[in-house]
N, CA, C and O atoms as a GROMACS GRO file, in nm:
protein
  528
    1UNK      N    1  18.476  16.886  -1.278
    1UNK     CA    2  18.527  16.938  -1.154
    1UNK      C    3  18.572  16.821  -1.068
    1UNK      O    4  18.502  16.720  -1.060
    2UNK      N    5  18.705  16.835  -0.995
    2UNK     CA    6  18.743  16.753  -0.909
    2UNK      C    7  18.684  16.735  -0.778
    2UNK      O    8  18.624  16.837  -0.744
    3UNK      N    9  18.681  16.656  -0.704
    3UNK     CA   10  18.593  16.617  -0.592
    3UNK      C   11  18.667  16.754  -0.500
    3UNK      O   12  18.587  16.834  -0.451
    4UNK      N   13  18.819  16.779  -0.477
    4UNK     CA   14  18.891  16.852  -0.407
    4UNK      C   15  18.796  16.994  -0.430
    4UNK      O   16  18.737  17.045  -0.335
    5UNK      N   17  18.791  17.042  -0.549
    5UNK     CA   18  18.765  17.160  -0.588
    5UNK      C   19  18.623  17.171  -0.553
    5UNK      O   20  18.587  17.288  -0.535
    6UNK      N   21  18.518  17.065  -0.537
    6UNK     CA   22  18.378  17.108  -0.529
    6UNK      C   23  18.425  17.130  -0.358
    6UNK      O   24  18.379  17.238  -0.321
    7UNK      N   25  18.482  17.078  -0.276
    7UNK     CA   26  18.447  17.058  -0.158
    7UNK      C   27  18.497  17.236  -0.124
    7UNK      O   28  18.449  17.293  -0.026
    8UNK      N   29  18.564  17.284  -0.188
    8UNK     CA   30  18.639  17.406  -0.151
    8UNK      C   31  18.545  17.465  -0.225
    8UNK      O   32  18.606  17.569  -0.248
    9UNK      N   33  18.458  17.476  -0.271
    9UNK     CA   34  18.364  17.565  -0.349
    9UNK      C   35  18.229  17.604  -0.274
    9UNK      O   36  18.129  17.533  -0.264
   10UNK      N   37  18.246  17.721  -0.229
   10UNK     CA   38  18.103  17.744  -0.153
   10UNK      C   39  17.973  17.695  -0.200
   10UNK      O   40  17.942  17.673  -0.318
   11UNK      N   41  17.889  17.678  -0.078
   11UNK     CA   42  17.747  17.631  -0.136
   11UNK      C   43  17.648  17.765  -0.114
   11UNK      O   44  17.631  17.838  -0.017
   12UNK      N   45  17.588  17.764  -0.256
   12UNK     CA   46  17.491  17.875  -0.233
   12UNK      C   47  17.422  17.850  -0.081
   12UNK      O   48  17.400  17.733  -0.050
   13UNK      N   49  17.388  17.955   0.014
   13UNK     CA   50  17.288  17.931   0.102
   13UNK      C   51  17.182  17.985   0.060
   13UNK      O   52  17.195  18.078  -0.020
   14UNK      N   53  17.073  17.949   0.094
   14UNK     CA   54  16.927  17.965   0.046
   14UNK      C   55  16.857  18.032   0.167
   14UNK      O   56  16.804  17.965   0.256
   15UNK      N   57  16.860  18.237   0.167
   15UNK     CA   58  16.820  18.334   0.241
   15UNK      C   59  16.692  18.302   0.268
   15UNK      O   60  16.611  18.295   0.176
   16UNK      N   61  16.648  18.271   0.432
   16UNK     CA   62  16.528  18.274   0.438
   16UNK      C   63  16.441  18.412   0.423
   16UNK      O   64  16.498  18.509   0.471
   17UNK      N   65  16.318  18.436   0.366
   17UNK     CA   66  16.260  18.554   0.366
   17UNK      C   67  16.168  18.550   0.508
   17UNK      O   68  16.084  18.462   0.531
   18UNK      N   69  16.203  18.675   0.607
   18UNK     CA   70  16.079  18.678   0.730
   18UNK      C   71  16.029  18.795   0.723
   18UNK      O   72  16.108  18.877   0.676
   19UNK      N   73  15.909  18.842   0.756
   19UNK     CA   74  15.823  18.933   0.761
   19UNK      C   75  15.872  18.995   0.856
   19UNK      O   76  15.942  18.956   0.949
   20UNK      N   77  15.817  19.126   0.819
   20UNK     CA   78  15.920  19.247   0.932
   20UNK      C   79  15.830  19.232   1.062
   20UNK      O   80  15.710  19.209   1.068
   21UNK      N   81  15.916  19.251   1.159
   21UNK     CA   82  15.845  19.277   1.300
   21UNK      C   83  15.771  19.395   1.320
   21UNK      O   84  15.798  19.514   1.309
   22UNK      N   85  15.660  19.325   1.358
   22UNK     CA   86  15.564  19.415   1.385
   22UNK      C   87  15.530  19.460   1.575
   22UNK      O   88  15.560  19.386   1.669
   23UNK      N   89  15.487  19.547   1.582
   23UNK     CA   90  15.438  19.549   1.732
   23UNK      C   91  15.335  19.474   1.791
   23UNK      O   92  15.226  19.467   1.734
   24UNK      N   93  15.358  19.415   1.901
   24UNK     CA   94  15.249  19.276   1.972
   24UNK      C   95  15.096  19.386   1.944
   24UNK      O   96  15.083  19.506   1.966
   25UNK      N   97  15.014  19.304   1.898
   25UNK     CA   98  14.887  19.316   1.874
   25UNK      C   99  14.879  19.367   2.028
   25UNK      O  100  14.946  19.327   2.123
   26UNK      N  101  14.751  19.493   2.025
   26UNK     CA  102  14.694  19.495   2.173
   26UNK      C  103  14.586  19.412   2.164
   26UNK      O  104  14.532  19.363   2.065
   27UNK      N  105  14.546  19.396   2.367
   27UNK     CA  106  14.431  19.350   2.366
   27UNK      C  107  14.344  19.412   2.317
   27UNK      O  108  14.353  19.529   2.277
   28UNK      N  109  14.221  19.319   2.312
   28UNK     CA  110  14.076  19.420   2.262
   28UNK      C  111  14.024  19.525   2.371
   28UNK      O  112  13.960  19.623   2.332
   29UNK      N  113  14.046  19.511   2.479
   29UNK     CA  114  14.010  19.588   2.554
   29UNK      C  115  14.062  19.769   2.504
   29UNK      O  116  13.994  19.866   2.470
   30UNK      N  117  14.218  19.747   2.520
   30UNK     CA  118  14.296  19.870   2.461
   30UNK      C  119  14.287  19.894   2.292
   30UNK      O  120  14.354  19.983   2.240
   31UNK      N  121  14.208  19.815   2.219
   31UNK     CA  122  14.230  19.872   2.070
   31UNK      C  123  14.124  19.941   2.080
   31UNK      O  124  14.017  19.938   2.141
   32UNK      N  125  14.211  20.042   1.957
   32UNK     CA  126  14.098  20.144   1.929
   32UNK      C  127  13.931  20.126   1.860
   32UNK      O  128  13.900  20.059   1.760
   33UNK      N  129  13.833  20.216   1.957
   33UNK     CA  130  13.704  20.209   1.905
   33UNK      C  131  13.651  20.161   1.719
   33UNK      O  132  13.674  20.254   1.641
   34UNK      N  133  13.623  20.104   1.690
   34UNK     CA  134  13.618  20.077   1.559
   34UNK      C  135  13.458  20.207   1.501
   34UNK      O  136  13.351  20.226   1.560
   35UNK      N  137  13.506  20.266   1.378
   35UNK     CA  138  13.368  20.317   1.331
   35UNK      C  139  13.270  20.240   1.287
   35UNK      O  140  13.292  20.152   1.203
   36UNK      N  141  13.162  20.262   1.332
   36UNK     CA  142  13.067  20.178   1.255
   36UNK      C  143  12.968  20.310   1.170
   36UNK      O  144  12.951  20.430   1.189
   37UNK      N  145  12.925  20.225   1.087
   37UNK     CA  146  12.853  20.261   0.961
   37UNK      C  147  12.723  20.260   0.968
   37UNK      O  148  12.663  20.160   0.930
   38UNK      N  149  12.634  20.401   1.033
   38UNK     CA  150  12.491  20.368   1.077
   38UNK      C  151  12.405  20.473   0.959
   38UNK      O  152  12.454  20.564   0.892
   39UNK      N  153  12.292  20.434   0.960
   39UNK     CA  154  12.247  20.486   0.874
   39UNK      C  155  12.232  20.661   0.870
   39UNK      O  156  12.267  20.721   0.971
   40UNK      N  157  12.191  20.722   0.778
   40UNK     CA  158  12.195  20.891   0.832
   40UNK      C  159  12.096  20.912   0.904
   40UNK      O  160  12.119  20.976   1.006
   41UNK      N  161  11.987  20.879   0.885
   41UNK     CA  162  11.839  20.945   0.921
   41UNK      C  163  11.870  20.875   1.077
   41UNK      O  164  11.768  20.877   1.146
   42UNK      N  165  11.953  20.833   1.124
   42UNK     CA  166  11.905  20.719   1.286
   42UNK      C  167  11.978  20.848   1.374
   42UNK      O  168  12.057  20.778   1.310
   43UNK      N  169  12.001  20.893   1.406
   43UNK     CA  170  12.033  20.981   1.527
   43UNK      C  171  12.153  20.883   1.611
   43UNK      O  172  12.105  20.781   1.660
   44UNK      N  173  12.271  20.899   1.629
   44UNK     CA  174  12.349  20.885   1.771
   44UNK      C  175  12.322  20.950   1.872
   44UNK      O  176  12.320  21.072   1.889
   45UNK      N  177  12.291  20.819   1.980
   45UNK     CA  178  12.285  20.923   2.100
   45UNK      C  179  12.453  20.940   2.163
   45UNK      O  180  12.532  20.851   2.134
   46UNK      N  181  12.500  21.055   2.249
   46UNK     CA  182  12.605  21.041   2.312
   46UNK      C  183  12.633  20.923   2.411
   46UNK      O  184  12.547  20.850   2.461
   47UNK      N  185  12.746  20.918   2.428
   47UNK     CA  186  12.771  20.782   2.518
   47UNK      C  187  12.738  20.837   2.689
   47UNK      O  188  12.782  20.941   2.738
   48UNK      N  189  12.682  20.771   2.734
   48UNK     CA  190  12.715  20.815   2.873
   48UNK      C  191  12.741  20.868   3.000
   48UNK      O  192  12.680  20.914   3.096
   49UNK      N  193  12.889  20.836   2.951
   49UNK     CA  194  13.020  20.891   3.016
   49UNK      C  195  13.046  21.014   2.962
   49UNK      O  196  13.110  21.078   3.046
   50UNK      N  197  13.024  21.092   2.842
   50UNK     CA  198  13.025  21.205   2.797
   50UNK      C  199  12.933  21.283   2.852
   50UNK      O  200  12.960  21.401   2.833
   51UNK      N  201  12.851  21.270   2.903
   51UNK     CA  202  12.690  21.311   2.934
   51UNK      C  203  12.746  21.375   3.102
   51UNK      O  204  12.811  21.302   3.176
   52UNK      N  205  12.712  21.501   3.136
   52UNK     CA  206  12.755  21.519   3.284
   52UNK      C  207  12.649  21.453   3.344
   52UNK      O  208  12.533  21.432   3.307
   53UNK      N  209  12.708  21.426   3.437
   53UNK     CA  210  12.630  21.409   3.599
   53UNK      C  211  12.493  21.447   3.638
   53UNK      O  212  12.415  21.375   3.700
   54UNK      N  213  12.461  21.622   3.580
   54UNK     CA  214  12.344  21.674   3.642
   54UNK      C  215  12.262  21.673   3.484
   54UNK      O  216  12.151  21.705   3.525
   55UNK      N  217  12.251  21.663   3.392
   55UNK     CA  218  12.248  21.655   3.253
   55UNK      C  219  12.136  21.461   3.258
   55UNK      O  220  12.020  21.442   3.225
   56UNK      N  221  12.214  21.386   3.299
   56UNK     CA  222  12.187  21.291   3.312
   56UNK      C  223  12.088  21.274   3.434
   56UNK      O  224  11.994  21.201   3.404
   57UNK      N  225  12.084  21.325   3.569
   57UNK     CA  226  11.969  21.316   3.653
   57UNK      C  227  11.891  21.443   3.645
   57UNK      O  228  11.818  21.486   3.734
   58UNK      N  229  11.913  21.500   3.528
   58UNK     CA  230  11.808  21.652   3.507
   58UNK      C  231  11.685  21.590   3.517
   58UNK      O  232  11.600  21.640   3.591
   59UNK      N  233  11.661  21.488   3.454
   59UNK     CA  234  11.507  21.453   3.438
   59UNK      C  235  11.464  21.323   3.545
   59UNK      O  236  11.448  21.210   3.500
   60UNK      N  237  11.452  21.347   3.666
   60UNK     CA  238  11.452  21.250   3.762
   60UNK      C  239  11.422  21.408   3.884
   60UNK      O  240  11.504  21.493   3.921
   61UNK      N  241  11.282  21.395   3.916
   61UNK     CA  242  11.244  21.486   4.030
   61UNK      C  243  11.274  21.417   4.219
   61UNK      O  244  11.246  21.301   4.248
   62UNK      N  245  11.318  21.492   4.296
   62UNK     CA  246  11.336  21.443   4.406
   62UNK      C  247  11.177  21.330   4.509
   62UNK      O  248  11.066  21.356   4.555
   63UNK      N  249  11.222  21.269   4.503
   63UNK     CA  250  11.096  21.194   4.599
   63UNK      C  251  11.161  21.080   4.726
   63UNK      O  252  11.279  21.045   4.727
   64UNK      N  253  11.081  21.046   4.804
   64UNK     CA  254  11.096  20.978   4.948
   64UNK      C  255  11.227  20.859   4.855
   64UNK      O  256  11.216  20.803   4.746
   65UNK      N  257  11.362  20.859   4.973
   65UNK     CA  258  11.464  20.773   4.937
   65UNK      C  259  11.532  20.851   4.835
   65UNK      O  260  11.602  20.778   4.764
   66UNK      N  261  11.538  20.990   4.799
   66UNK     CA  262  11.622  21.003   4.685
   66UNK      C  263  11.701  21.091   4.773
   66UNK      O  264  11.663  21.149   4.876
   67UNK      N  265  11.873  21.093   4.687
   67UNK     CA  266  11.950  21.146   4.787
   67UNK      C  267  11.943  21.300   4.672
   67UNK      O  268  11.948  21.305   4.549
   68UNK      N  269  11.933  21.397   4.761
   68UNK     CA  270  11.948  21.534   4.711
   68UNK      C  271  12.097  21.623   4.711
   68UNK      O  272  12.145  21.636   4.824
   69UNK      N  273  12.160  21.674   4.620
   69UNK     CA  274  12.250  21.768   4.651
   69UNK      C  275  12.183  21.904   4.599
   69UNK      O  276  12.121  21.914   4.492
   70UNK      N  277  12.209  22.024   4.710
   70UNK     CA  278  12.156  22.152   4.705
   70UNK      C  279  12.270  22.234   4.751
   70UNK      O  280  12.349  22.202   4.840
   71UNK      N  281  12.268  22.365   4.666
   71UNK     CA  282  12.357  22.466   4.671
   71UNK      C  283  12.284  22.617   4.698
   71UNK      O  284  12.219  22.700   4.634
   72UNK      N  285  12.341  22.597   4.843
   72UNK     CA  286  12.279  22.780   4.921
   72UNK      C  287  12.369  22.870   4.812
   72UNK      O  288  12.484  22.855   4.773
   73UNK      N  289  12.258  22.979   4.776
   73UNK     CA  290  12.313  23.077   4.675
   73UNK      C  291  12.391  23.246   4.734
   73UNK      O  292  12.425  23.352   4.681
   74UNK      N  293  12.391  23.206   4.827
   74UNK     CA  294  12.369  23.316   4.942
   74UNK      C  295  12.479  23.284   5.097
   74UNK      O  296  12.467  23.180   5.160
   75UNK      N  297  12.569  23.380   5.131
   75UNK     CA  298  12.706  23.373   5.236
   75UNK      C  299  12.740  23.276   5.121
   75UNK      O  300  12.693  23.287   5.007
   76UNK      N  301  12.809  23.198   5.153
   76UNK     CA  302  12.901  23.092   5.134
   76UNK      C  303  12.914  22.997   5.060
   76UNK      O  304  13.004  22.914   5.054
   77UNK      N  305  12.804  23.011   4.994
   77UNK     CA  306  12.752  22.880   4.876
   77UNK      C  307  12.756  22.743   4.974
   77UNK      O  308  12.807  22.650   4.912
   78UNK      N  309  12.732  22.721   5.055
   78UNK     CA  310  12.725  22.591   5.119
   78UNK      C  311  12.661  22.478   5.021
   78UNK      O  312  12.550  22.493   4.970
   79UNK      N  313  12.732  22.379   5.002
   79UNK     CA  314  12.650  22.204   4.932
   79UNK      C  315  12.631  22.139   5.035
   79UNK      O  316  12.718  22.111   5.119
   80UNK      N  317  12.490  22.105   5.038
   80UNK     CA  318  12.500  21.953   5.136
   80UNK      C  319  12.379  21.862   5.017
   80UNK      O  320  12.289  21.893   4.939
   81UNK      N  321  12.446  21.741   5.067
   81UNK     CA  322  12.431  21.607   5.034
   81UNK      C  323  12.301  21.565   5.171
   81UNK      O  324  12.323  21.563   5.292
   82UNK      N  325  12.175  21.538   5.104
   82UNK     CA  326  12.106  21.435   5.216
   82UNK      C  327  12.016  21.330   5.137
   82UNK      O  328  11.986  21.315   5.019
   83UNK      N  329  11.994  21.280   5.225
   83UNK     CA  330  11.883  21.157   5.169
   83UNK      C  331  11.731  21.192   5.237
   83UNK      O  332  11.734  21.193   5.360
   84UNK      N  333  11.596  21.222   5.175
   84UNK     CA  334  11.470  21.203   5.214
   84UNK      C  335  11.397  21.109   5.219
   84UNK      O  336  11.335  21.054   5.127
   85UNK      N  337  11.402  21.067   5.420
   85UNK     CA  338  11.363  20.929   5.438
   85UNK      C  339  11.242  20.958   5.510
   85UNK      O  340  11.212  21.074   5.542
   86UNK      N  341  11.172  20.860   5.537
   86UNK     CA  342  11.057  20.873   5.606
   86UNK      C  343  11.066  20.844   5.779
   86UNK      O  344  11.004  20.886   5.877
   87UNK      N  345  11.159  20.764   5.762
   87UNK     CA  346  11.187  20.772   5.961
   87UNK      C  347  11.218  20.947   5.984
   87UNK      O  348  11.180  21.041   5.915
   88UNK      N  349  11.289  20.945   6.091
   88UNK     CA  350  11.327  21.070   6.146
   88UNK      C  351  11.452  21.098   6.092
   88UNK      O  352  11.529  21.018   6.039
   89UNK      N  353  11.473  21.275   6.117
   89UNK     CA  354  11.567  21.307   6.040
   89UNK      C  355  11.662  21.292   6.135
   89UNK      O  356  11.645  21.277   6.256
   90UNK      N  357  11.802  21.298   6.050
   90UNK     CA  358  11.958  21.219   6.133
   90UNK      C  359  12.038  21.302   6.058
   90UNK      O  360  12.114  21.249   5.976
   91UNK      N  361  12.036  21.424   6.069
   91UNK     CA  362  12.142  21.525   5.995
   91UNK      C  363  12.305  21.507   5.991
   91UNK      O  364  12.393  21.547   5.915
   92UNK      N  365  12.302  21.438   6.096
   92UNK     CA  366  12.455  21.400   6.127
   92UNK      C  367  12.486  21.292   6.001
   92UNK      O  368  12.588  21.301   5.932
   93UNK      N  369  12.404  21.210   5.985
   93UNK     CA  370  12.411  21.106   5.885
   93UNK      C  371  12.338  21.108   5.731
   93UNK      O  372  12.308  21.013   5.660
   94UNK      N  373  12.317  21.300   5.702
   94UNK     CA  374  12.266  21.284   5.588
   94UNK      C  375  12.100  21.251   5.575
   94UNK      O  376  12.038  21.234   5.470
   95UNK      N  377  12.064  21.248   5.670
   95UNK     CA  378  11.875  21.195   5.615
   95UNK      C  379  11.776  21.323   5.682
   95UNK      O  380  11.800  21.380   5.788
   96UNK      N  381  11.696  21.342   5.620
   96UNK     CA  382  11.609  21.447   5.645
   96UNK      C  383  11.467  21.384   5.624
   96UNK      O  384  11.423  21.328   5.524
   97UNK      N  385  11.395  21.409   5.766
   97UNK     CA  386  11.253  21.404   5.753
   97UNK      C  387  11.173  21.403   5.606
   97UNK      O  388  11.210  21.489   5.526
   98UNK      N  389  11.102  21.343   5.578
   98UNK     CA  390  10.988  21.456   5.472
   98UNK      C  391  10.919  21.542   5.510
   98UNK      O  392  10.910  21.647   5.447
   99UNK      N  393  10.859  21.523   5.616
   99UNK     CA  394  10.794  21.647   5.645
   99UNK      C  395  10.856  21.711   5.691
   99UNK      O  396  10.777  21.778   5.757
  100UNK      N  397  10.982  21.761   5.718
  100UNK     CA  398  11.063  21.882   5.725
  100UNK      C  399  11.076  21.966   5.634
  100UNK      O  400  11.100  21.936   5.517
  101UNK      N  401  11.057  22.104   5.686
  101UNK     CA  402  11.085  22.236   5.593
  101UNK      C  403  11.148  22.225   5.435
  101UNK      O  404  11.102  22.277   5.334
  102UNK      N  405  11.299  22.119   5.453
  102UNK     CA  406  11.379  22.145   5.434
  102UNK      C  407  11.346  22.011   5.300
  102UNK      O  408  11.364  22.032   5.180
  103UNK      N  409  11.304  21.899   5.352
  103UNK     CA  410  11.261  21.815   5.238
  103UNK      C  411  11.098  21.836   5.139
  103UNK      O  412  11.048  21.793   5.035
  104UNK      N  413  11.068  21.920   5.237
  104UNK     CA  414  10.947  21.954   5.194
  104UNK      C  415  10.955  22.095   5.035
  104UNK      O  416  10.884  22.103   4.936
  105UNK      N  417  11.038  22.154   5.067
  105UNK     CA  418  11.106  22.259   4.971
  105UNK      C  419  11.158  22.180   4.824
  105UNK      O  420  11.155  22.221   4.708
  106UNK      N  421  11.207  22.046   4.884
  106UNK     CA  422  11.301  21.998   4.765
  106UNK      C  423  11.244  21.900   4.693
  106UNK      O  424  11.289  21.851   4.589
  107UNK      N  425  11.097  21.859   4.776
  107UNK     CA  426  11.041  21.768   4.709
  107UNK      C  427  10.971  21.757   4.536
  107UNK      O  428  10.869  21.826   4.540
  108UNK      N  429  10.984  21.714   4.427
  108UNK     CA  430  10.953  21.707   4.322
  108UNK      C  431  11.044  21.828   4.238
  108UNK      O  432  11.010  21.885   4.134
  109UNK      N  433  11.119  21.840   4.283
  109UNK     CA  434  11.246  21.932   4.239
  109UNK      C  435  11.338  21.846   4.151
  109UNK      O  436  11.363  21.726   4.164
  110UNK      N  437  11.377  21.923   4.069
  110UNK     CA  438  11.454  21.882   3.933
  110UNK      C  439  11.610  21.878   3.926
  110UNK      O  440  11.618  22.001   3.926
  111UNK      N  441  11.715  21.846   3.921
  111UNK     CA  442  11.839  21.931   3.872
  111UNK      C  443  11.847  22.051   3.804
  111UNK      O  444  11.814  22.051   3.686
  112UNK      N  445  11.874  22.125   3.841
  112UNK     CA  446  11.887  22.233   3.806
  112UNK      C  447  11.789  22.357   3.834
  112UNK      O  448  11.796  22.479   3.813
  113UNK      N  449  11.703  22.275   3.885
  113UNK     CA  450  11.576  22.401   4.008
  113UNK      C  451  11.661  22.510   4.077
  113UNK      O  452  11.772  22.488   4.125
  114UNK      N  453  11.594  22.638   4.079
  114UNK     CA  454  11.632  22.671   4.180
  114UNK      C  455  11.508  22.709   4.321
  114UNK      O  456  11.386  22.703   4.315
  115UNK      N  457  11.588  22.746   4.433
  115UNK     CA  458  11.419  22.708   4.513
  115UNK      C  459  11.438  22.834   4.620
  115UNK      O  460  11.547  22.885   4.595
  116UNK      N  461  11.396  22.879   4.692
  116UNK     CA  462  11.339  22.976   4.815
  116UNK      C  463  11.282  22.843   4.936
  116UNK      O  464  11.178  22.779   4.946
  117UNK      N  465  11.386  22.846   4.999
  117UNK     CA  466  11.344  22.786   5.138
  117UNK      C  467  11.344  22.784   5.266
  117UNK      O  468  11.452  22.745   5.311
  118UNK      N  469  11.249  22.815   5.361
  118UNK     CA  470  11.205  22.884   5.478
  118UNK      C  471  11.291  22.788   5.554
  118UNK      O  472  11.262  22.668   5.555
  119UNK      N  473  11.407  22.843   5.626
  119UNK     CA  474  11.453  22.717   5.741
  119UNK      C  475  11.434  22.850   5.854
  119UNK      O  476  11.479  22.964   5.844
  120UNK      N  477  11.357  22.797   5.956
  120UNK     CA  478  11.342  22.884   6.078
  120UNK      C  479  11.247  23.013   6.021
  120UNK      O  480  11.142  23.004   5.957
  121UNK      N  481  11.323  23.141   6.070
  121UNK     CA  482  11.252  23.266   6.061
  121UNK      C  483  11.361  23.327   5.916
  121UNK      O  484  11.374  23.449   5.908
  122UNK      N  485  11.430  23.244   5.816
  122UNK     CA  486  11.516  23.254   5.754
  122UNK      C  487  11.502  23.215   5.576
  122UNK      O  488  11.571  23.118   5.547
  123UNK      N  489  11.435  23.267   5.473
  123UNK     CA  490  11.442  23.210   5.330
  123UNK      C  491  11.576  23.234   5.278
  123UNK      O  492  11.636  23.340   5.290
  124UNK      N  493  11.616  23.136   5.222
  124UNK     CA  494  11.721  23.124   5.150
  124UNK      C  495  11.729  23.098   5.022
  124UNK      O  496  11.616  23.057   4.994
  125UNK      N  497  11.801  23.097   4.914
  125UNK     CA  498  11.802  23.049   4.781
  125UNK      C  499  11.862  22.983   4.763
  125UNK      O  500  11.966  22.978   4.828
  126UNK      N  501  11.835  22.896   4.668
  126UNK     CA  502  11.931  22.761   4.688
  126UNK      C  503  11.892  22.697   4.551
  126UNK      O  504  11.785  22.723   4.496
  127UNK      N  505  11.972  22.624   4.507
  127UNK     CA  506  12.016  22.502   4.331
  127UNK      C  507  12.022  22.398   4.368
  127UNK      O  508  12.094  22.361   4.460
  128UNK      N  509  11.907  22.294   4.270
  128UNK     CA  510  11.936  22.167   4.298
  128UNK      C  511  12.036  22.115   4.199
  128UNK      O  512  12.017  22.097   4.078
  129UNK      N  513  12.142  22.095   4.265
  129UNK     CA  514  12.253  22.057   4.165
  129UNK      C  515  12.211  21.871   4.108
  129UNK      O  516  12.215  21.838   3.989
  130UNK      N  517  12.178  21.785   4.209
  130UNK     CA  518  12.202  21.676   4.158
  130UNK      C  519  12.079  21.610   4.223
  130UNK      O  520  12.032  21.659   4.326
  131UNK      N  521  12.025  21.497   4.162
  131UNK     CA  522  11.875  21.407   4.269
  131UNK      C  523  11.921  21.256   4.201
  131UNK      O  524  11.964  21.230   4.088
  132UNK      N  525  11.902  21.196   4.281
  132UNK     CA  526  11.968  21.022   4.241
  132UNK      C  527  11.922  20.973   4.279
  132UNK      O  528  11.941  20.852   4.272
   0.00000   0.00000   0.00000
């Protein structure tokens, strides 16, 4: 071959091979939960966050400093939210005596109690929805 003819003669190019694009890895935060492999006989407990609210303080009875939510069963279903403190009660701000009627009814009460409680010349029925 003449020098003319190689120079006019294509040169093989040599195709690089690249791996196909993939999507950016997520963080670990966002990847998905991985299974793990536990034995049969061990029991899972549920997580948590699956677990409701009153489910989770079912087993926790009301006592001095715990904040109570109660549901009148009767007119209007009224909820109130208080806390049973030992100073004086401050209804405006949520805190109720203990020795009031009203903490006195709810004391050692469960989630999910329901109770009969004398306010005035007045019994009412009422659900302890939540104790924290």
């Amino acid at each position: 071959m003449k020098l003319a003819e190689r120079a006019a003669a294509p040169t093989p190019v040599k195709e690089e091979v690249r791996p196909p694009i993939s999507a950016p890895e997520e963080p670990a935060s966002r990847a998905e939960p991985r299974q793990l492999d536990l034995p049969v006989d061990r029991p899972v407990r549920e997580p948590l966050d699956r677990r409701t609210a009153a489910s989770a303080a079912r087993h926790q009875a009301a006592r001095l400093g715990s904040k109570v939510r109660l549901r009148y069963l009767d007119l209007g279903q009224e909820t109130y939210q208080f806390t049973i403190v030992k100073d004086s009660s401050a209804p405006e701000r949520g805190l109720v005596n203990q020795n009031a009627p009203l903490a006195k009814a709810v004391l050692d009460a469960e989630a999910g109690d329901e109770l009969e409680i004398l306010l005035g010349s007045t019994i009412r029925k009422a659900v302890v929805e939540s104790v924290i």
